[in-house]
C-alpha angles and dihedrals in degrees: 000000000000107000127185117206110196103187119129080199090109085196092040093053102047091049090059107029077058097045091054095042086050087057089052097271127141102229120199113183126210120193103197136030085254101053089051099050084048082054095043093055096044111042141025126251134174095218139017123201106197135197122218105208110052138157106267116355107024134230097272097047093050086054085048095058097043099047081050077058097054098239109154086189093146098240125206115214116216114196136163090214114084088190125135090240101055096041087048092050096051093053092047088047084056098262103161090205143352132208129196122228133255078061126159119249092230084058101051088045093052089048090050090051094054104044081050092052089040090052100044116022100027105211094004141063097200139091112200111197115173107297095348124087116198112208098203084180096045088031087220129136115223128202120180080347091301124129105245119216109242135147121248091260093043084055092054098044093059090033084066105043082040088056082045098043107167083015125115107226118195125229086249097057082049092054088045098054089040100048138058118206096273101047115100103237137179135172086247079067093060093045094050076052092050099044090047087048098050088053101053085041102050094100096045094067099241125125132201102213117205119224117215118241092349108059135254141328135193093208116222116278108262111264 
């Protein structure tokens, strides 16, 4: 998953920008309410944790303008006051969930998990494909029930055409989801992911097609 920190607490933000890539997540930081909004036109995420007091626009400003926008991307306030007025303003701006600080790590991770599984498989935090099992909360990859061994950007490779599945998903969209705004990325990148994939998958049945000219497709189980 994509995943945009806005957070001007240099320490803050690495702790946890290191704490999500470490569970298999793509973390871009912004540092002020500007440079978000900037991050929020221009590109896709699957989650935004959001600061409320920034440099420029604030947090809630920078909610404002994306939900005028109609973005549902589920948005997580982060606020050092635990007060009512803050925590009610949020909500009415369209914040899925808020979180005080001081906050665990462990806490801010299981909340993650659950606005993801909320946004994108409803009741359930699995995605069942043929003989393989994906486990989005656990971020593990089943087959016949047994953990596979992947590295976290082979997991995210197949989390994303599993998520697709009878989707054709470009190499850009591939590069998007892998790599943060300071990671050095190619599309030679993806096909050395792909080809590692197709290997450790090749006795599960399932088959990363590649697209000519467009990018690459895990094509729906057999009824």
């Amino acid at each position: 998953m994509r995943i945009l920190l806005v957070e001007d607490d240099v320490m803050l933000a690495e702790t946890v920008a290191k704490a999500l890539t470490q569970s298999a997540h793509t973390v871009d930081c912004a540092r002020s309410g500007n440079e978000a909004d900037s991050a929020l036109v221009g590109a896709d995420y699957d989650l935004v944790l959001l600061d409320v007091g920034l440099p420029g626009i604030d947090g809630f400003e920078v909610l404002r303008r994306l939900r005028a926008r109609r973005s549902k991307v589920p948005v997580m306030m982060l606020t050092a006051n635990d007060g009512p007025q803050d925590l009610v303003k949020g909500l009415d701006l369209g914040a899925d969930d808020y979180l005080t600080k001081p906050f665990r790590l462990s806490e801010l991770e299981a909340r993650v998990r659950a606005l993801i599984r909320r946004a994108n498989a409803g009741v359930t935090s699995e995605i069942a494909h043929g003989r393989l099992r994906l486990d989005t909360a656990g971020r593990r990859l089943y087959l016949d029930g047994q953990p596979m061994e992947l590295s976290q950007r082979e997991l995210a490779v197949i989390e994303l055409l599993l998520m697709r599945e009878g989707k054709v998903v470009t190499k850009q969209q591939i590069v998007d989801h892998l790599y943060g705004w300071e990671d050095i990325s190619s599309s030679n990148a993806v096909e050395v992911f792909i080809h590692r994939l197709r290997k450790k998958l090749e006795s599960s049945g399932v088959a990363i097609t590649t697209v000519r000219g467009m990018g690459y497709l895990v094509e729906k189980p057999q009824a």
